[in-house]
C-alpha positions as CSV (number, residue, x, y, z in Angstrom):
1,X,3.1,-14.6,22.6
2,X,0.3,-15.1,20.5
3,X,0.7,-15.4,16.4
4,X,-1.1,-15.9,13.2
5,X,1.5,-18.4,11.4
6,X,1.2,-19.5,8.4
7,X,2.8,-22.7,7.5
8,X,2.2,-22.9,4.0
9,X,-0.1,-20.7,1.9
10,X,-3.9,-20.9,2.5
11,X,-3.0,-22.5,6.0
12,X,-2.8,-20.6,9.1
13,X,-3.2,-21.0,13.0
14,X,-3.2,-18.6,15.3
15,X,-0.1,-20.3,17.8
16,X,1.7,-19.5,21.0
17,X,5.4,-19.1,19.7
18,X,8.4,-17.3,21.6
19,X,8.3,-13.5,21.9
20,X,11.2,-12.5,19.6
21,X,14.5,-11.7,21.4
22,X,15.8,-7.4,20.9
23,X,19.2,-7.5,20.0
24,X,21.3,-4.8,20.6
25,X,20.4,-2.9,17.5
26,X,16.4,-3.6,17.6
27,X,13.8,-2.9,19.5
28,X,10.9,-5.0,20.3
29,X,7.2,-3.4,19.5
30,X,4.1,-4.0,21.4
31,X,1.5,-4.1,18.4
32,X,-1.9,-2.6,19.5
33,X,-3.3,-2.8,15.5
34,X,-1.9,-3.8,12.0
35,X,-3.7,-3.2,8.6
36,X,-5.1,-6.1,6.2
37,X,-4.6,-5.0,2.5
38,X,-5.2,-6.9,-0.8
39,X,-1.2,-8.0,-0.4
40,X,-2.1,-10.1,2.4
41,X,-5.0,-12.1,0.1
42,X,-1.8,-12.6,-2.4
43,X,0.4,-13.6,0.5
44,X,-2.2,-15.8,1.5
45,X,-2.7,-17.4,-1.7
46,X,0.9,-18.0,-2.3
47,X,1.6,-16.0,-5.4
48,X,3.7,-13.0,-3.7
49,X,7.6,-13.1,-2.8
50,X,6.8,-14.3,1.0
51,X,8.2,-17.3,2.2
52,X,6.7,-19.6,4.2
53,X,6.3,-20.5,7.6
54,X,5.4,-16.8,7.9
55,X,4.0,-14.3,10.4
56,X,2.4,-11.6,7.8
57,X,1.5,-7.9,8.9
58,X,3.1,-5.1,7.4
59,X,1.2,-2.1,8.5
60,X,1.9,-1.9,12.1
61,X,1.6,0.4,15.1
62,X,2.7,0.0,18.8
63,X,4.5,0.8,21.7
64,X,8.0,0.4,22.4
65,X,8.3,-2.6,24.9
66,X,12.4,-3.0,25.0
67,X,15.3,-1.7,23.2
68,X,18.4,-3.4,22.7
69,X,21.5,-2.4,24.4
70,X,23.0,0.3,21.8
71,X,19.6,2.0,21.3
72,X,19.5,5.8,22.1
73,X,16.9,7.1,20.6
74,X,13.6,5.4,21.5
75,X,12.1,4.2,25.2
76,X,9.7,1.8,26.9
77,X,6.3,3.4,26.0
78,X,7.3,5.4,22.6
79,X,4.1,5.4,20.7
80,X,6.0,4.5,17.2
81,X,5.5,2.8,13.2
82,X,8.2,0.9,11.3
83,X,9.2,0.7,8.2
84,X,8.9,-2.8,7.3
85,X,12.2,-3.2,5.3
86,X,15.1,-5.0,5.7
87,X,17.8,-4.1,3.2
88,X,21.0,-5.6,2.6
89,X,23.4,-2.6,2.1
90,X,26.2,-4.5,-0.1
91,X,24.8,-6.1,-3.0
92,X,24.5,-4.4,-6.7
93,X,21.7,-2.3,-6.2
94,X,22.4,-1.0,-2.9
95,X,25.6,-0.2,-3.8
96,X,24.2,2.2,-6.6
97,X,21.6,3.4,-4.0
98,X,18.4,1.9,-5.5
99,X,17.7,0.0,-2.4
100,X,14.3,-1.1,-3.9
101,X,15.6,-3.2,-5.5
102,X,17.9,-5.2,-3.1
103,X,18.8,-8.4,-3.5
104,X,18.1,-9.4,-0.6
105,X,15.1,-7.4,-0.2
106,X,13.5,-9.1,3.3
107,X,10.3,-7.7,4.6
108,X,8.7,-7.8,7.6
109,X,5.6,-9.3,7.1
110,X,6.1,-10.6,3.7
111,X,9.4,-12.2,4.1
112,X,9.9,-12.3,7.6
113,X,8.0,-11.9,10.8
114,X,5.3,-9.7,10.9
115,X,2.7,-7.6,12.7
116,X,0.2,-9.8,12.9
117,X,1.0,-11.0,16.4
118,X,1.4,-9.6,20.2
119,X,5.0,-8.2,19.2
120,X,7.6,-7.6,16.7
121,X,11.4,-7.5,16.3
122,X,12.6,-4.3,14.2
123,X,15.9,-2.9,13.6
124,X,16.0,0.5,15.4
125,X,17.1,2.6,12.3
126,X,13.3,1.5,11.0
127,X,11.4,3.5,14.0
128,X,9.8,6.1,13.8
129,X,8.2,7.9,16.5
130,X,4.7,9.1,15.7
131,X,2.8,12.2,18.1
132,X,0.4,11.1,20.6
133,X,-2.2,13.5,18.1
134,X,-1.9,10.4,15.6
135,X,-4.1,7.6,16.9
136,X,-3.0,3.9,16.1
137,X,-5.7,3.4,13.8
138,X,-4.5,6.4,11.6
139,X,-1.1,5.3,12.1
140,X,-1.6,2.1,10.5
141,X,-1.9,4.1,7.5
142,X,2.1,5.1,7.1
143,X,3.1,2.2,5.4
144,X,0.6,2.6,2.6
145,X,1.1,6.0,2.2
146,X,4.5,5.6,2.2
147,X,4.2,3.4,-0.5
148,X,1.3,5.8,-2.3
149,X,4.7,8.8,-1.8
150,X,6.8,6.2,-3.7
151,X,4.4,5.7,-6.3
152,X,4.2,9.5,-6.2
153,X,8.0,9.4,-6.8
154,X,7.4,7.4,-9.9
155,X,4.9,9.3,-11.6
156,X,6.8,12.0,-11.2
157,X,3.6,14.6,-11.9
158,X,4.1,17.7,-13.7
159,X,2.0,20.5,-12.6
160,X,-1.3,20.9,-14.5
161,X,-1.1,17.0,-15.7
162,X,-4.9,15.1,-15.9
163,X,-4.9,11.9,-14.1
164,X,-7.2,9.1,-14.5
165,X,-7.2,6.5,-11.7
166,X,-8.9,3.1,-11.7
167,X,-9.7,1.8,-8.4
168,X,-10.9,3.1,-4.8
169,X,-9.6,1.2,-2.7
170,X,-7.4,2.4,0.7
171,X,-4.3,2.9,-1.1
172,X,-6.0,4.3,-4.3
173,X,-7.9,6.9,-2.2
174,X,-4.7,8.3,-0.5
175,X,-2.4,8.0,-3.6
176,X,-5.4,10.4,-5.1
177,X,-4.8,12.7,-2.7
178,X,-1.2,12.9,-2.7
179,X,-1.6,13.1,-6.9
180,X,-4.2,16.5,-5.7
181,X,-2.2,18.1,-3.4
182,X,0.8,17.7,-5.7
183,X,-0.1,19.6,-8.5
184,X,-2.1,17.4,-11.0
185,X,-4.8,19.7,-12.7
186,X,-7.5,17.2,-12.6
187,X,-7.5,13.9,-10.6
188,X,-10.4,11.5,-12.3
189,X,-11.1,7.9,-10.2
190,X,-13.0,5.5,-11.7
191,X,-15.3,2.8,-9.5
192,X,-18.1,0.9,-9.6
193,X,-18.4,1.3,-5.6
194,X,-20.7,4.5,-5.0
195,X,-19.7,4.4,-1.3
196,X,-16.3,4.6,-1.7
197,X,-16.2,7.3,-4.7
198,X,-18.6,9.6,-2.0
199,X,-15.5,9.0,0.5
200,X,-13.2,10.7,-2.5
201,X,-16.1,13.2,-3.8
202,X,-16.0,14.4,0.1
203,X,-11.8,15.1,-0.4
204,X,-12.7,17.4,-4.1
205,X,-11.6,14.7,-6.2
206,X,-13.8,14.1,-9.2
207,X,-15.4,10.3,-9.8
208,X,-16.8,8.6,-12.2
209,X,-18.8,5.3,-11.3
210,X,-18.6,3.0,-14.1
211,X,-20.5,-0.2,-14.8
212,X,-18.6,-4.2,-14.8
213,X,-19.6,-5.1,-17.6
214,X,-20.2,-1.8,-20.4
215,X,-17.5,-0.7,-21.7
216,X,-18.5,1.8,-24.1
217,X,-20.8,3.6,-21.7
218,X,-17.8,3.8,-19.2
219,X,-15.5,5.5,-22.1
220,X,-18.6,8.0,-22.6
221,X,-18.1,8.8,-19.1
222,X,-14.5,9.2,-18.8
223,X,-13.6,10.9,-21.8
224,X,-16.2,13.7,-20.9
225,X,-13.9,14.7,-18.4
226,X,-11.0,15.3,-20.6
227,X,-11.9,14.5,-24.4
228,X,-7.9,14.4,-25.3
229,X,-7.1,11.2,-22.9
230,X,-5.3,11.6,-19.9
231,X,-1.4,12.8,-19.1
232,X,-1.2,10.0,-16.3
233,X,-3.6,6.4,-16.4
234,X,-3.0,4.4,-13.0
235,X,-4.4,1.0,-12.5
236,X,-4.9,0.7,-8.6
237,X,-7.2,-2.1,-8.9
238,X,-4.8,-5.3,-9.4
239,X,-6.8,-6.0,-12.5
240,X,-4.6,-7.1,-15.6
241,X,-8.2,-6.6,-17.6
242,X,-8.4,-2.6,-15.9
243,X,-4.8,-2.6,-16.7
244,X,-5.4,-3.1,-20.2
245,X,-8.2,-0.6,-20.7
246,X,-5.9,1.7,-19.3
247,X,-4.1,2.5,-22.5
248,X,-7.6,3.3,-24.4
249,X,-7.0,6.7,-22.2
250,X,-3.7,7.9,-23.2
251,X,-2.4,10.4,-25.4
252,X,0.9,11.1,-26.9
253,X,3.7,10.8,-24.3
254,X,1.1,9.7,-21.5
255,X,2.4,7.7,-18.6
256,X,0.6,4.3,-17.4
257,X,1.4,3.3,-13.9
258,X,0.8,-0.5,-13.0
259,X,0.0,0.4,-9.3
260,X,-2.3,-2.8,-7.6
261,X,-0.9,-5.7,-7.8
262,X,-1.6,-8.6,-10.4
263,X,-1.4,-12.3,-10.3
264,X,2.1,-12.9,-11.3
265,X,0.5,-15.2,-14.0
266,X,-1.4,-12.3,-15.4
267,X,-0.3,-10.9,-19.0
268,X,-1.6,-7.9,-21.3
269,X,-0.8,-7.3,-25.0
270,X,0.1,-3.9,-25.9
271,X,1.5,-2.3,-29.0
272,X,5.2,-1.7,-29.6
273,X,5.0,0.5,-32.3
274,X,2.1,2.7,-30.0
275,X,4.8,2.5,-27.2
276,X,7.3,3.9,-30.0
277,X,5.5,6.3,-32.0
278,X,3.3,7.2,-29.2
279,X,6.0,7.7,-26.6
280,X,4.2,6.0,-24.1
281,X,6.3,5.4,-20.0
282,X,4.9,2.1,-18.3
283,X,5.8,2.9,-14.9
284,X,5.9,0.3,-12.2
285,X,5.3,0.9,-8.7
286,X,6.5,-1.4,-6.0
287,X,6.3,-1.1,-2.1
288,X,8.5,2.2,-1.3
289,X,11.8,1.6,1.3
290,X,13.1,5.5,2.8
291,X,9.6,6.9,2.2
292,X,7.9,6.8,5.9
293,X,8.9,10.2,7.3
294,X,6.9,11.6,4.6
295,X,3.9,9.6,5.1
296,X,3.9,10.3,8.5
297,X,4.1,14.1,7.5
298,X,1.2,13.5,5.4
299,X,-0.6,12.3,8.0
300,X,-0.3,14.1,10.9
301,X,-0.6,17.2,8.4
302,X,-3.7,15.9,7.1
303,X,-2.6,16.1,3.8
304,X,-3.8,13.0,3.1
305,X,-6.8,12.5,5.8
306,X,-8.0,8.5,6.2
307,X,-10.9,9.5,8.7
308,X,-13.8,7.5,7.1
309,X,-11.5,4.5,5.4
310,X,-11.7,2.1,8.7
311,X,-15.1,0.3,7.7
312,X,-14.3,-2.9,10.2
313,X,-12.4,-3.7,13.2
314,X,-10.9,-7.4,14.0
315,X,-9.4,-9.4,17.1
316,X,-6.3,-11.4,15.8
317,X,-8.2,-14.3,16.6
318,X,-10.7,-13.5,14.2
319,X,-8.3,-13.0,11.3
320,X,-9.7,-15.6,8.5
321,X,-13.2,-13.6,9.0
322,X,-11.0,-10.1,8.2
323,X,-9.3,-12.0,5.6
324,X,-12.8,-12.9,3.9
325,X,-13.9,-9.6,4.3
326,X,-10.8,-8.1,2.6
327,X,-11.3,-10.4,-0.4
328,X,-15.3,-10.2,-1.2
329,X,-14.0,-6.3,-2.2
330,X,-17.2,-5.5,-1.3
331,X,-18.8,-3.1,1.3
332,X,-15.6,-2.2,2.9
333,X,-12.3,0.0,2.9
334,X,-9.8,-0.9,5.0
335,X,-9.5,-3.6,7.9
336,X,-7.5,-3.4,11.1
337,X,-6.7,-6.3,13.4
338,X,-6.2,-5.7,17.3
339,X,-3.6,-7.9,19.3
């Protein structure tokens, strides 16, 4: 089959390798498309968990080609998603069912072999059928709004709470609506891109399009919308510098959620004593495990709706052009690749 290896990071070929065996437990997914997020650009750059040589992709959808031998519940031609996964079951932490947090935490994708190729290997118990009203492009939306429903999990949002949200990108734009329809009183997303905050003034969710480089005419802006600072501040952009601004918007006992993902070299400086006498909660938010039936509820509800968020389309041959695109940040959402 045909595969976009890595070998080490920044280097990557798209190879004939050996389609992966199903083993008795598995089945083996035809992939018709798999989503490019800003994961992949750290993946690529070498500063994520992944190990290398690596087949990345972890926002796939298919058809079931085989299943192995013990495998009741799925067929030959079951339009499915997977969870991309892989959890121990034994160590520490899945012992105390925080499964997040596995030891060994493997990840199709990240860790292991991914979806950017003509088929994948997953264990069954990570299949999940989707209805032939869900098309594969909006299907390779489950895995980030399955981790949006696990940051949503997190937050844990009290009904009437004022959000503010920095960053519109995919995952941003459907954790927004998951933070509407799940009783925040006022959802605020900051930008600079007009295009994207017209995709979230289209879903009812206030925006405010601030400027790179003025800071005090961006607080003008913000605090207009709720002069008393915000219940809940969420970085989504992967910014440490927007991660930092994000505690100039909190008020006593506020919550700030590191969402997007930072260089793992990045570092803020925050007050102790405000965390102490302020009562802040710095929340992180990492992938999601046990989180996809939801997403696909989500979905195929239209609870969260990702209609206008495909802005280009890719052959997997093509992938370092997709790859470019996803990293300029600019004039896009979110990028599919075809097998």
């Amino acid at each position: 089959m045909k595969a976009l290896v890595y070998d080490e990071p920044k280097k990557f070929s798209i190879k004939e390798i050996e389609t992966p065996k199903c083993g008795d437990n598995q089945v083996l997914i035809r992939v018709n498309v798999c989503g490019v997020c800003k994961t992949d650009i750290h993946i690529h750059n070498g500063d994520f968990i992944s190990k290398f040589p690596l087949t990345p992709g972890h926002e796939f959808a298919g058809v079931v080609e085989k299943v192995g031998a013990n495998v009741t519940d799925f067929k030959s031609g079951d339009r499915v998603v997977a969870d991309n996964t892989v959890l121990c079951g034994y160590c520490y932490y899945c012992r105390r069912n925080q499964p997040l947090y596995c030891d060994n935490f493997y990840s199709l994708g990240v860790t292991g072999p991914g979806g950017f190729a003509e088929y994948v290997v997953v264990n069954h118990d990570k299949v999940f059928k989707i209805s032939d009203d869900l098309s594969f492009d909006t299907a390779s939306f489950v895995e980030p709004t399955a981790c949006a429903i696990h940051g949503m999990d997190r937050i844990n949002i009290k009904n009437g709470d004022t959000v503010l949200m920095f960053g519109s990108g995919p995952t941003g734009i459907i954790l927004a609506q998951l933070l509407k329809h799940g009783g925040a009183g006022k959802v605020v997303v900051a930008a600079p891109s007009q295009f994207k905050l017209d995709v979230l003034n289209n879903l009812g969710i206030d925006t405010v399009k601030i400027e790179r480089d003025n800071d005090s005419a961006n607080e003008a802006k913000i605090r207009e919308l709720s002069p008393k600072g915000y219940d809940v501040i969420i970085d989504a952009t992967g910014a440490f510098s927007v991660l930092q601004l994000c505690f100039k918007y909190a008020k006593k006992g506020s919550k700030i959620v590191v969402y997007g993902v930072c260089d793992a070299s990045d570092k803020i400086e925050i007050s102790p004593y405000d965390v102490f006498s302020q009562e802040y909660e710095i929340i992180g938010s990492f992938a999601q495990t046990h989180c996809f039936d939801r997403a696909i509820n989500a979905l195929e509800t239209s609870i969260v709706k990702v209609d206008n968020l495909v802005t280009h389309k890719f052959n997997l041959s093509d992938y370092a052009e997709a790859l470019d695109v996803v990293a300029s940040g600019k004039n896009n959402m979110k990028v599919l690749i075809y097998s």
